[in-house]
N, C-alpha and C positions, 0 to 999 in steps of 0.2 A: 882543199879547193875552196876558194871564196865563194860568197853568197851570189855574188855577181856571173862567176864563170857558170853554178850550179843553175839560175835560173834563163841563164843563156842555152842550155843545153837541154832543160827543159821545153823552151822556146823551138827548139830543133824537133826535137824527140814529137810534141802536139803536131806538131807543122806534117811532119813525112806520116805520123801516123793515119792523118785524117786525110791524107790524098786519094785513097782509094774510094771514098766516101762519092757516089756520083747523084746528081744535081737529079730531080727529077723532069721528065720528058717536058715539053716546050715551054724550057724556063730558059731565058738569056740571061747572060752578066754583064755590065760595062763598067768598066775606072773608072773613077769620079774626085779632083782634087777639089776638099773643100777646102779655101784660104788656108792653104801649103797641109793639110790633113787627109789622109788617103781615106776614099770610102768606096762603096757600090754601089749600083743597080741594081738590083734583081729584079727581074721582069716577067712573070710568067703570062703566058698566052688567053685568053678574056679575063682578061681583069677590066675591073672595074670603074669606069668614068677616073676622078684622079684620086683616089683615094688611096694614102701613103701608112705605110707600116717604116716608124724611124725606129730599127733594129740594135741595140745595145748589149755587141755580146758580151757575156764571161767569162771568166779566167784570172779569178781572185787580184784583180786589179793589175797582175802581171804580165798576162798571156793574151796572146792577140787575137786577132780577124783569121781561123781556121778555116779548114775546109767542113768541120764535122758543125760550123755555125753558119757557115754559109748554106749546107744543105736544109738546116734545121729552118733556116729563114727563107729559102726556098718552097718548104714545105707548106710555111704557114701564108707565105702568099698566093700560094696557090691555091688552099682551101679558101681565101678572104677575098678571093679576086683584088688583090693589092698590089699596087709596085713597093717594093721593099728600099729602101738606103738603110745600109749597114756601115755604119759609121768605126774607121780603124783605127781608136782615136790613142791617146799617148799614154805608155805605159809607166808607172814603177816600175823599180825605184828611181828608174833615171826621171821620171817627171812624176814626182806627186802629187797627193790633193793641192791643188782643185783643176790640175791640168787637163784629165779627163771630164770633168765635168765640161768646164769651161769648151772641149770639144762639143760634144756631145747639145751643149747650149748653142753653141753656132749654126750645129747642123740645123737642128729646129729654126731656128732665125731665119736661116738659108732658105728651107721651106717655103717659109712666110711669104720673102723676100718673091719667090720666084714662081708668087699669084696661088700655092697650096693653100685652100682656107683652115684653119684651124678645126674644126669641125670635121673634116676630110681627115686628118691626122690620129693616128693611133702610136704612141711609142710603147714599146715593149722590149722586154731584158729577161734576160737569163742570169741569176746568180750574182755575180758582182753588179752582170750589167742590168740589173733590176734594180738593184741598190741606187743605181746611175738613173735607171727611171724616173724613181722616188725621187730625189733627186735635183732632176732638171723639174719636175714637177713642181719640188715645194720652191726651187727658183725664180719658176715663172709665177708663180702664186705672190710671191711673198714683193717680186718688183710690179704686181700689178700687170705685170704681161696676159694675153689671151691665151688660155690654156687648150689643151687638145680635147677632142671626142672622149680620149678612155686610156685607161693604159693596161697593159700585162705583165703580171711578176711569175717571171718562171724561178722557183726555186727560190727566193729572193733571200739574201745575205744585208739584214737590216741592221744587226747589233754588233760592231765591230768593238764592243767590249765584250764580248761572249756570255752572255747571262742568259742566255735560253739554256730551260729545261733539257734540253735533247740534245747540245751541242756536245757534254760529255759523255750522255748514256748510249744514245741510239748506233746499231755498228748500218754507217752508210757505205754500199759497195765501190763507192766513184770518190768520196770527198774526206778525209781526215781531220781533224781538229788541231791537229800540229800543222800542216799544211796552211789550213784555211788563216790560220794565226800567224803563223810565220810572213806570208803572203801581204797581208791585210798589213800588216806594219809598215811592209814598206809602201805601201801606200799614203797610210798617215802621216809618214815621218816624224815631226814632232811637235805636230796638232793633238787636240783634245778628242779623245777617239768617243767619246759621248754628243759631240758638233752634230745638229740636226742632218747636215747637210754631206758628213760622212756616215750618221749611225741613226738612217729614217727613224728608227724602234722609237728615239727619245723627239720627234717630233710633235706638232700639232698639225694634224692632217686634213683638220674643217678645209672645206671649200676645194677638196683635188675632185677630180672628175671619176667617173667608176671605172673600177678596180678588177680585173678579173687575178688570182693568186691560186698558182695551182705549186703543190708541194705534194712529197711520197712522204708516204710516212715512215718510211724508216731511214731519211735520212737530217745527219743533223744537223741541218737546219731548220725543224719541221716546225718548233718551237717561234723562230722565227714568222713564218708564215702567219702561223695563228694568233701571234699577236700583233702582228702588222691588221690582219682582218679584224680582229678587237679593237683595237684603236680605231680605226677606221673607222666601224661601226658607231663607237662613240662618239669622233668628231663629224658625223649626220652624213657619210661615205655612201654614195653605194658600193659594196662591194660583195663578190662574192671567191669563197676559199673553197675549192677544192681539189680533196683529200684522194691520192691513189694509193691503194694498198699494196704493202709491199714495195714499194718503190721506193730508189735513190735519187741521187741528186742528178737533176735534171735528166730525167731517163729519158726525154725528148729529143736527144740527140741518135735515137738506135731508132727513128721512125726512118723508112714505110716497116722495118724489122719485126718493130715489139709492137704488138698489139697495145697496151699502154699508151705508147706511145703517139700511135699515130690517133688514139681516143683522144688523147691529152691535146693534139694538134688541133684536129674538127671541132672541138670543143672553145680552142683558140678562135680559130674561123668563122665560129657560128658568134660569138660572141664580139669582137669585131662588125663583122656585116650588122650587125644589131645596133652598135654606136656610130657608124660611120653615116653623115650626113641626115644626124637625128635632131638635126634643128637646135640644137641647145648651144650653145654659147656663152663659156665660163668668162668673168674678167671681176680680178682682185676681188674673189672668194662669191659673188653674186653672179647668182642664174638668168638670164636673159633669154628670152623666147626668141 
């Protein structure tokens, strides 16, 4: 079987598995086509004035807009009082770097576009779609664009040459090393997998907005994590990393389930409500009141 047939049936296998997955109580969803890119709404019931959670989910570059990311993004706009856009942007191997980025940057745009003030904005990822975070971040950093409130790395997949500590020792219950690499390729294609803008780890991070990065520690990308927050710290970040014991990769996905998990969530929320509409206003690496 081709690699193509193998991650199409993959594709299948995520999809039916996470259908039973249900949305928690007064949360609606609406379609949403951004410039021919399919995305969502997610809207839970008081939320808050208009402050946006632009949602980037994961699935090592290859796998799409599930129902086990949809719930997940449901969750966390309900603890943030936020409307959510979950952005279903274009996969590997059929569209490689920097197709999904380049999504994922218009959705933000779109925002902009349609009177969302930056400041009101939080984007947040899971795993690849952390990576994607980072990301559209040092994008809008680096063209001088107005940056967001804050952003969230769940799990975050920053070294897409695999150099962390943990990536071959640690056994994670959810994520594999041959997978994550297999995966991750076809994304690259036949780019320099050390490119700031595919592998954040080798970036210069001055001037992103704070950072909340939450990682298990048993899984392997934990290594990851902590030197995303290292870095951070050094190019003058606020940021903050924490660590759930015991835990895999993106355990956040078994919330209201695991206890963990739905910690991991509130923890999202509170932090969030904390950046959203906190006056500060990033543009081409300087702070403005």
């Amino acid at each position: 079987m081709n690699s193509m047939n193998s991650i199409q049936k993959l594709r299948a296998f995520s999809d039916k598995f996470s259908q039973p997955l249900k949305l928690p109580e007064d949360v609606t969803v609406n379609k949403y086509v951004l410039n021919g890119i399919s995305a969502e709404w997610i809207n839970p019931s008081g939320q808050s004035t208009n402050s946006v959670i632009l949602y980037l989910h994961g699935g090592a570059f290859v796998l799409g807009w599930y129902n086990q990311h949809r719930v997940l993004a449901a969750h966390i706009g309900k603890v943030s009082r936020s409307r959510v856009l979950a952005v279903d942007y274009r996969l590997a191997p059929e569209y490689p770097f920097p197709a999904s980025l380049n999504d994922c940057l218009a959705a933000y745009f779109r925002l902009i576009e349609d009177g969302i003030e930056p400041n009101q904005i939080i984007i947040a990822g899971d795993s690849a779609g952390a990576n994607l975070t980072l990301a559209v971040l040092l994008s809008l950093r680096d063209t001088g664009k107005t940056l967001p409130a804050a952003a969230v790395c769940i799990s975050p997949m920053t070294d897409l040459a695999w150099t962390g500590r943990s990536f071959h020792s640690n056994k994670d219950a959810l994520l594999t090393a041959k997978f994550a690499m297999s995966m991750s390729r076809q994304y690259i294609g036949n780019k320099d997998d050390h490119l700031p803008l595919i592998s954040p780890h080798y970036a210069d991070l001055t001037g992103l907005p704070p950072l909340l990065i939450q990682a298990g520690e048993d899984e392997i990308l934990f290594s990851d994590a902590e030197r995303l927050a290292d870095n951070a710290r050094h190019a003058g970040v606020d940021v903050i990393l924490s660590v759930y014991p015991d835990m895999w990769h993106v355990w956040h996905i078994l919330v209201p389930f695991l206890p963990e998990a739905v910690r991991a969530v509130d923890e999202i929320g509170r932090f969030i409500q904390r950046h959203i509409n906190s006056g500060i206003i990033r543009v081409d690496n300087r702070v403005k009141e």
